[in-house]
TORBALUM-407898 format. One record per atom (N, C-alpha, C): x, y, z; residue in one letter. Coordinates in steps of 0.05 Angstrom, whole numbers, padded with zeros to 5 digits, always signed. Layout:
<nodes>
XYZa;...
</nodes>
This chain:
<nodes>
+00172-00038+00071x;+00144-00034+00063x;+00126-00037+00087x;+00111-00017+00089x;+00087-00010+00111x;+00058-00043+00102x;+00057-00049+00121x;+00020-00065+00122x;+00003-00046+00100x;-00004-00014+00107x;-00020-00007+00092x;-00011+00012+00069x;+00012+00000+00058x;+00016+00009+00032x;-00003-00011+00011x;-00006-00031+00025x;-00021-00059+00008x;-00045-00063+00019x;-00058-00050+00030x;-00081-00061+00041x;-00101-00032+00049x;-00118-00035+00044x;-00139-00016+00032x;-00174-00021+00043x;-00182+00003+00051x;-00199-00001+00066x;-00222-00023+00055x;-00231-00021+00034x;-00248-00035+00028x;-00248-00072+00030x;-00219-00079+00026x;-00217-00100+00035x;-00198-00107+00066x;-00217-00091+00085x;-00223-00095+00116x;-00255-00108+00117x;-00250-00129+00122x;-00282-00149+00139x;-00279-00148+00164x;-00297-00133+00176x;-00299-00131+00206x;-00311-00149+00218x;-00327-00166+00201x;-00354-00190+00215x;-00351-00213+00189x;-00321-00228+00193x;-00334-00246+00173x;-00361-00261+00182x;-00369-00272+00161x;-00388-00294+00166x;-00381-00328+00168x;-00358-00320+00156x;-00361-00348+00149x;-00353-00367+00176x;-00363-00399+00175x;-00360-00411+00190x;-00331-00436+00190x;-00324-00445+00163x;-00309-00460+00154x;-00282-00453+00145x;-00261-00457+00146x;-00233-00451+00135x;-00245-00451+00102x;-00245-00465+00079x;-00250-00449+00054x;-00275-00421+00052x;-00296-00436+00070x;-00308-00397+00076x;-00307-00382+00080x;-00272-00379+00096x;-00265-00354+00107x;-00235-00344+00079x;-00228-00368+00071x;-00218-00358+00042x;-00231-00346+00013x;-00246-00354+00010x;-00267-00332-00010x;-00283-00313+00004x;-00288-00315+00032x;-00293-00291+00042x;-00271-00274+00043x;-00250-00268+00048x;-00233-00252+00052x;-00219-00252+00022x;-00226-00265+00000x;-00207-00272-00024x;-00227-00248-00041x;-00255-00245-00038x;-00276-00236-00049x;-00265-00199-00055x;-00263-00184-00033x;-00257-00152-00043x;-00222-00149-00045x;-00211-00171-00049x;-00173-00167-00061x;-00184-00174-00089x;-00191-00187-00082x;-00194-00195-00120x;-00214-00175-00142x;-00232-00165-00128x;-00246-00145-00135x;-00223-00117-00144x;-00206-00115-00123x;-00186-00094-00124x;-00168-00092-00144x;-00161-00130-00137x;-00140-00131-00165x;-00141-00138-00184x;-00175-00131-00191x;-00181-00140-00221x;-00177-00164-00229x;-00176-00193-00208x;-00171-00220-00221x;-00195-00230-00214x;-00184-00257-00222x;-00217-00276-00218x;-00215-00285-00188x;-00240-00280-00171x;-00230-00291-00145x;-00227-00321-00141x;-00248-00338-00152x;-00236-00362-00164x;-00205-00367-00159x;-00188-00356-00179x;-00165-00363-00170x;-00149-00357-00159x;-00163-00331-00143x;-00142-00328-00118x;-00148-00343-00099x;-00171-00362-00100x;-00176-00383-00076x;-00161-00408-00094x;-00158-00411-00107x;-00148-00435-00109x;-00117-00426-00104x;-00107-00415-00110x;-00074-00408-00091x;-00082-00415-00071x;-00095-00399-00052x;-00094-00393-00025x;-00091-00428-00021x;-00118-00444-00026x;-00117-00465-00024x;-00098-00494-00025x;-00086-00486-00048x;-00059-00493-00054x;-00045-00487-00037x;-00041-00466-00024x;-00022-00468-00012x;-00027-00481+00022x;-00051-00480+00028x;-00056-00486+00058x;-00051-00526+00058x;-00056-00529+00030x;-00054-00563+00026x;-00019-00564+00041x;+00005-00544+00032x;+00024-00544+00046x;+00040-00548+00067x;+00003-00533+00083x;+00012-00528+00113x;-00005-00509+00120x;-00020-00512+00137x;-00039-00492+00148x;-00029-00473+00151x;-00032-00443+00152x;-00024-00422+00157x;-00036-00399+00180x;-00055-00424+00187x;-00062-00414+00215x;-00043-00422+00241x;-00024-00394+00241x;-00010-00395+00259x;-00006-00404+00290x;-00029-00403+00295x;-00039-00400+00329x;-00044-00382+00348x;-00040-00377+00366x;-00060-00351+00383x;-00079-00340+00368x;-00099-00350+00351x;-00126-00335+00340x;-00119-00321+00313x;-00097-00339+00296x;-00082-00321+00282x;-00083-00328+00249x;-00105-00328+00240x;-00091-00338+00196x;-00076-00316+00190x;-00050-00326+00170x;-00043-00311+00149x;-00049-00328+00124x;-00066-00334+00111x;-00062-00344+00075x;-00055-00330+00070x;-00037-00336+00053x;-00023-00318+00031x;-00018-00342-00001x;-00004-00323-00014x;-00003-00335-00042x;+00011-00323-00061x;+00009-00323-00083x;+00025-00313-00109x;+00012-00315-00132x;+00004-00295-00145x;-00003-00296-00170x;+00012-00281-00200x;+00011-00310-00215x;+00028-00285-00245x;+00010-00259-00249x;-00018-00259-00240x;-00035-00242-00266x;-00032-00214-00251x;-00018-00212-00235x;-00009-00186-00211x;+00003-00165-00214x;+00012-00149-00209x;+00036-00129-00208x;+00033-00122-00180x;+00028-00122-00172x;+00024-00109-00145x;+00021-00127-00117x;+00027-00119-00092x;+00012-00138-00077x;-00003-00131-00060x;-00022-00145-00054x;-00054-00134-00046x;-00059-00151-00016x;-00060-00147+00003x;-00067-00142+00032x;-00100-00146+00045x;-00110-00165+00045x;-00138-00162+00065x;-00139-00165+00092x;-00156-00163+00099x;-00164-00164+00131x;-00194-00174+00135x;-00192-00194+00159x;-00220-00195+00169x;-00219-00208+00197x;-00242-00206+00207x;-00251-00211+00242x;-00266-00234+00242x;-00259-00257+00251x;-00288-00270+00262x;-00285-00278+00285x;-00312-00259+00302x;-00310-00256+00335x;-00316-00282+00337x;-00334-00299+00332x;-00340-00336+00343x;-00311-00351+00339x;-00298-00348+00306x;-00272-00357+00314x;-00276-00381+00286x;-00261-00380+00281x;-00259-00402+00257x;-00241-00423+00261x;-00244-00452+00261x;-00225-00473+00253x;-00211-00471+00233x;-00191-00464+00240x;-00162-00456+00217x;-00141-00481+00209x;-00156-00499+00229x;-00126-00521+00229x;-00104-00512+00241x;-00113-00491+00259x;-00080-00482+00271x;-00064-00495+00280x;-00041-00492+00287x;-00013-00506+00303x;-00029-00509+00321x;-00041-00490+00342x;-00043-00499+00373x;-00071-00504+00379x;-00085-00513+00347x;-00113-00528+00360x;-00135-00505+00359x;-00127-00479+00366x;-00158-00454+00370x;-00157-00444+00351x;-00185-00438+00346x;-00198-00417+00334x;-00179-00390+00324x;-00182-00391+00298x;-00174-00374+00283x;-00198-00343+00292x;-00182-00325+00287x;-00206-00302+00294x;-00197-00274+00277x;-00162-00272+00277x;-00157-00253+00264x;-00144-00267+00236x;-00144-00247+00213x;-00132-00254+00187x;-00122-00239+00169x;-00101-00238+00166x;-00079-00220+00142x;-00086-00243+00116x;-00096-00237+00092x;-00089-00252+00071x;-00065-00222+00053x;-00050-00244+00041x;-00029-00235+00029x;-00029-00247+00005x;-00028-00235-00027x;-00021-00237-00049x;-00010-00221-00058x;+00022-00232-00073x;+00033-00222-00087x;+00045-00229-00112x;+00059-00211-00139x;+00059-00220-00154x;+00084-00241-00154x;+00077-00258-00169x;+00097-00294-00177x;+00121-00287-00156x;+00129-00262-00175x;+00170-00262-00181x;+00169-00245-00158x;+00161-00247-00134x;+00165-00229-00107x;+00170-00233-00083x;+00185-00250-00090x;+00192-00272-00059x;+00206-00262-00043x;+00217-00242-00041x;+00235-00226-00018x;+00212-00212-00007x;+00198-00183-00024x;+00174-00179-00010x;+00151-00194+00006x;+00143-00214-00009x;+00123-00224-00003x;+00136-00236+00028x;+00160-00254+00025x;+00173-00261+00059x;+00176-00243+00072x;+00174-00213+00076x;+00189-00198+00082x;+00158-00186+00100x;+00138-00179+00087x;+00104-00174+00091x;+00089-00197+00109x;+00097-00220+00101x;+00101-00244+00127x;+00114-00237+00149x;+00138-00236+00148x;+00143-00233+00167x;+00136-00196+00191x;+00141-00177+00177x;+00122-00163+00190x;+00097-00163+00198x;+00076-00175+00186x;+00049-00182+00197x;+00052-00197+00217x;+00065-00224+00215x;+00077-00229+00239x;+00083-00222+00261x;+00103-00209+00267x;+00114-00195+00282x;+00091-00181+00289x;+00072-00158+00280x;+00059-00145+00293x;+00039-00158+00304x;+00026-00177+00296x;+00009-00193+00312x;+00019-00206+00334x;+00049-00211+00337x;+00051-00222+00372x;+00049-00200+00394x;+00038-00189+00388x;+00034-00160+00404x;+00001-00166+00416x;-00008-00182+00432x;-00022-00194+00449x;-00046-00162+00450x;-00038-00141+00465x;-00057-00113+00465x;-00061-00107+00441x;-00043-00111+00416x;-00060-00100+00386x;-00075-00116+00384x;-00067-00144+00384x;-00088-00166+00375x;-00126-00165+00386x;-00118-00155+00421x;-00145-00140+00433x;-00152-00122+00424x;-00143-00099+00414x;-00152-00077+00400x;-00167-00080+00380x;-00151-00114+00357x;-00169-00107+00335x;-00199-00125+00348x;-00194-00137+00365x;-00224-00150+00360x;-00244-00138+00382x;-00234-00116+00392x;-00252-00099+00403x;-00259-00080+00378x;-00249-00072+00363x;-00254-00055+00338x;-00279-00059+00329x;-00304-00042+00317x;-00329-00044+00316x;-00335-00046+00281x;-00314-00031+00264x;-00321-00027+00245x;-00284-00018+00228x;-00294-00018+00203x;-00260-00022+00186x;-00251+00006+00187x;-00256+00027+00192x;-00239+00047+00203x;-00230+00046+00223x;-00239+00040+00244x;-00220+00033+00273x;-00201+00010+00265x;-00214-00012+00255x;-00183-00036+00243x;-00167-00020+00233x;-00177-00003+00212x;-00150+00011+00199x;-00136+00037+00214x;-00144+00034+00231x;-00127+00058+00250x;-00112+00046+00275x;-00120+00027+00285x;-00111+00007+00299x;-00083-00010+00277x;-00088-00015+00259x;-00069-00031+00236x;-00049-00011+00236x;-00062+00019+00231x;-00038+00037+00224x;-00020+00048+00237x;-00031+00056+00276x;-00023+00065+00292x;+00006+00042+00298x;-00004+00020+00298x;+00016-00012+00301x;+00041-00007+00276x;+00033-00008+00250x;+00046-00009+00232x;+00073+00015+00240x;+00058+00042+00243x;+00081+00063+00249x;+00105+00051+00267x;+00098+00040+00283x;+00116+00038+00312x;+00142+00015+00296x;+00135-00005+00281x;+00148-00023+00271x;+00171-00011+00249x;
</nodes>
C-alpha cells in the first residue's frame, strides 16, 4: 500500500499553528477525523494514549502519531509542516517539524506496521525531508509525497 492511497489532500497542513505537542495532535487530528466521519475528540485521545507509551517523535524533525480506532474501516493518513518546529519529546531532543499521523482500523496491525514502516523509510531520505519544508502549499506536499512514494 502506497502513502497516498490513505491520505488525501485536504488533510495536508502546510502551516501548522500549533505550538505544543497536544496542539499539534488536534491540529493534525482535526481534517482525518472530519474525513472519517468520527469524533476528533477521540481520535486525540488515541493519539494521546498512545504517545503516554512512548513519544513517537522519532528524531531528525520527525512525528509519526499514529493509533487505532474500532469506529473505522479504513485507514486515514494526515500531514502537516511546522516551519518554527514543535517539541515532540523526540529521541534526539529537536524540534519536531515534519508529521505523518496514521489511523487505522482496531483489527489492522499488519497494515497499520507495515504504513509505519514505509513512512519511515521515506522520511530518512534527508533531500525529501528538504523538499517538504521548502513546499509552499499542500499540492506541492502532495506531489513531493507522491513523486517519493512512487520510487519506494
Amino acid at each position: 500500500m502506497k502513502i497516498l492511497d490513505a491520505l488525501q489532500m485536504e488533510a495536508i497542513l502546510p502551516d501548522l499553528k500549533s505550538k505544543t505537542k497536544t496542539e499539534v495532535l488536534e491540529e493534525l487530528a482535526a481534517p482525518v477525523a472530519h474525513l472519517a466521519d468520527i469524533n476528533r475528540n477521540d481520535l486525540v485521545r488515541v493519539l494521546q494514549e498512545r504517545e503516554l507509551l512512548g513519544s513517537t517523535g522519532i528524531g531528525s524533525g520527525i512525528g509519526i502519531p499514529h493509533g487505532k480506532l474500532k469506529d473505522i474501516d479504513n485507514l486515514y493518513i494526515g500531514f502537516g509542516l511546522s516551519r518554527p518546529g514543535v517539541d515532540f519529546e523526540s529521541l534526539d531532543g529537536q524540534p519536531a517539524r515534519i508529521f505523518f499521523l496514521l489511523v487505522t482500523p482496531e483489527n489492522s496491525m499488519g497494515l497499520h506496521l507495515k504504513l509505519l514502516a514505509r513512512i519511515s523509510r521515506i522520511l530518512k531520505n534527508e533531500p525529501f525531508r528538504q523538499r517538504l519544508m521548502q513546499a509552499r502549499n499542500r499540492e506541492e506536499i502532495f506531489s513531493i509525497i507522491k513523486e517519493e512514494d512512487e520510487e519506494f
